[in-house]
C-alpha positions in Angstrom: 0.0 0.0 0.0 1.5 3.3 -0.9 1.3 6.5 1.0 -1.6 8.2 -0.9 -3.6 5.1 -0.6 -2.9 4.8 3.6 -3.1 8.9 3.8 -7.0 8.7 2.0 -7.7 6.2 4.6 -8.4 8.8 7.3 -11.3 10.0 6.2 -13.2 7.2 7.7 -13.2 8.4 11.0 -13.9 6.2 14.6 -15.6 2.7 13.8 -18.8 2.2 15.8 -18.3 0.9 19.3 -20.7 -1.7 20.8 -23.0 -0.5 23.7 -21.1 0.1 27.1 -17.8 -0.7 25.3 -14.9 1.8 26.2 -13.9 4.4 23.3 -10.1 4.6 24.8 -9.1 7.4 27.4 -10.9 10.6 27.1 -7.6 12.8 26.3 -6.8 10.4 23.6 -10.6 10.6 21.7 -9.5 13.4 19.6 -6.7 11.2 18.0 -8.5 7.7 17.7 -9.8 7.1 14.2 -10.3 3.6 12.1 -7.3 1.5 12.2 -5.8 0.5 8.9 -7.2 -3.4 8.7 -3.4 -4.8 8.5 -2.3 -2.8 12.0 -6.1 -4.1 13.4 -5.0 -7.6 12.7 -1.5 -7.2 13.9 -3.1 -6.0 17.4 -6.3 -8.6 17.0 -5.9 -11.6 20.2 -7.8 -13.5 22.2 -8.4 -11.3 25.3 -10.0 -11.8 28.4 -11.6 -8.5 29.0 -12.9 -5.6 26.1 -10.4 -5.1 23.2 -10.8 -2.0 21.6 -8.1 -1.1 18.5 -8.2 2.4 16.9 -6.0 4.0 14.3 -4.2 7.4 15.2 -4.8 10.8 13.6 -4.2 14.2 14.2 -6.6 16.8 13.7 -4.1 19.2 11.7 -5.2 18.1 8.9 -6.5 15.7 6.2 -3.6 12.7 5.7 -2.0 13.4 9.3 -1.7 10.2 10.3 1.8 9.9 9.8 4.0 10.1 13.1 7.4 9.8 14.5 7.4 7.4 17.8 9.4 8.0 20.9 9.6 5.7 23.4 10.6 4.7 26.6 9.8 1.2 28.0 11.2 0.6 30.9 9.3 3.9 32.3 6.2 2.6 29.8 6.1 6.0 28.2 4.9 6.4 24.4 5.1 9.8 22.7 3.9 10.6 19.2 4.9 13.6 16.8 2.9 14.2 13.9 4.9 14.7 10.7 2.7 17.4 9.2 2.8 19.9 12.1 5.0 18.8 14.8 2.4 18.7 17.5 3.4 16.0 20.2 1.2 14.0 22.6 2.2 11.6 25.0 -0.5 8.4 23.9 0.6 6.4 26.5 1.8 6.8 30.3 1.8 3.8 32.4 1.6 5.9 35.8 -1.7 7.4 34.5 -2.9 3.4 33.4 -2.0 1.9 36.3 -2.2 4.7 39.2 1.5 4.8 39.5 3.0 7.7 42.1 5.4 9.4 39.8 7.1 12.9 41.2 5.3 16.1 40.3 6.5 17.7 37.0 8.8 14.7 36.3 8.3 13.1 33.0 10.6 10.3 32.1 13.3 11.2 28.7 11.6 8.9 25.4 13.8 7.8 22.6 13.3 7.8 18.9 12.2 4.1 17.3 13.0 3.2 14.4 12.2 0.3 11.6 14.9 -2.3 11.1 15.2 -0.5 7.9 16.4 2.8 9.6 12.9 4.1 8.7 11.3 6.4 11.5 8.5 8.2 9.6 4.9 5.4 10.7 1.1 5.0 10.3 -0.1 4.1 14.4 -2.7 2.0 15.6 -3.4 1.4 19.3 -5.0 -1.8 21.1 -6.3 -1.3 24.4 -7.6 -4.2 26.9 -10.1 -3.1 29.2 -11.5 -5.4 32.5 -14.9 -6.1 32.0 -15.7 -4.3 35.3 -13.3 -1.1 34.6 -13.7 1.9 36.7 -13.0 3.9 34.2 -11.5 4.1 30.8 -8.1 4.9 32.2 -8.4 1.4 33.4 -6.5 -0.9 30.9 -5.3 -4.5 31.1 -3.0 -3.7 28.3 -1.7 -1.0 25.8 -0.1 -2.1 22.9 1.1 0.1 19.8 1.3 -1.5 16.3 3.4 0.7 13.6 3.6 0.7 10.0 6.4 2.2 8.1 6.4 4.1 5.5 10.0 3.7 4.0 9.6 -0.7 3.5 6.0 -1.4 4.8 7.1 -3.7 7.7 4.4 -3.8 10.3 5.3 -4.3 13.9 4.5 -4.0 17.6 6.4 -0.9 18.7 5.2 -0.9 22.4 3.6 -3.7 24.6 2.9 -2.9 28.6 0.5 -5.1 30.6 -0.4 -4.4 34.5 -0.1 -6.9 37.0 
């Protein structure tokens, strides 16, 4: 699939959620779109709870959905930039998920990921896991991040953090 074809993609905004299902954490609603269907299968598993996947947009415009990805695992932090205006949003902080004390004004440093192919520009898709009985939609089993790049096409799993 070529750029124009994934770019046109993003006009088909959020998929319909079943009744009572969680839409993914409130801050994050703007972003969450329809996932390209080969990143939906990539984060498609079994799950024991609610899985809900969405693609990632920004609302700078039409064909924004291609980001860098920063990173930093062992603080399970997850930081996007958008490639067509620069804006940055942190899509994933496991002391927010999990209720984590973390020091006021402290944010942990991310660093760039990259494709094996030394590619860095992606097309993002989220999976969350939610407990049937979540308190809210902060509440996540899991948070996974499923990238597609732009330079070769491979199609990964960038970030993976599950709670205890």
């Amino acid at each position: 699939m070529d750029v124009d074809d994934r770019a046109g993609q993003d006009k088909a905004r959020m998929a319909p959620v079943e009744s009572g299902a969680p839409e993914g954490p409130s801050r994050l609603r703007t972003w969450l779109c329809q996932p390209l269907d080969s990143l939906a299968r990539v984060l498609s598993r079994e799950s024991e709870g609610i899985l809900v996947i969405r693609g990632v947009a920004c609302g700078c415009g039409e064909g924004a959905r291609v980001f860098s990805i920063e990173l930093n695992e062992e603080e399970g932090v997850a930081a996007l930039t958008c490639r067509k205006c620069r804006r940055t949003i942190r899509l994933y902080e496991r002391s927010l998920a999990w209720g984590l004390p973390r020091k006021e004004g402290e944010q942990p440093k991310v660093f760039p990921y990259k494709c094996s192919c030394g590619g860095h520009a992606f097309q993002v898709a989220v999976g969350m896991e939610y407990p049937r009985d979540r308190v809210s939609d902060e509440d996540m089993l899991q948070f996974s991040i499923a990238a597609a790049c732009l330079a070769c096409d491979e199609i990964s799993v960038a970030f993976d953090d599950e709670g205890d």
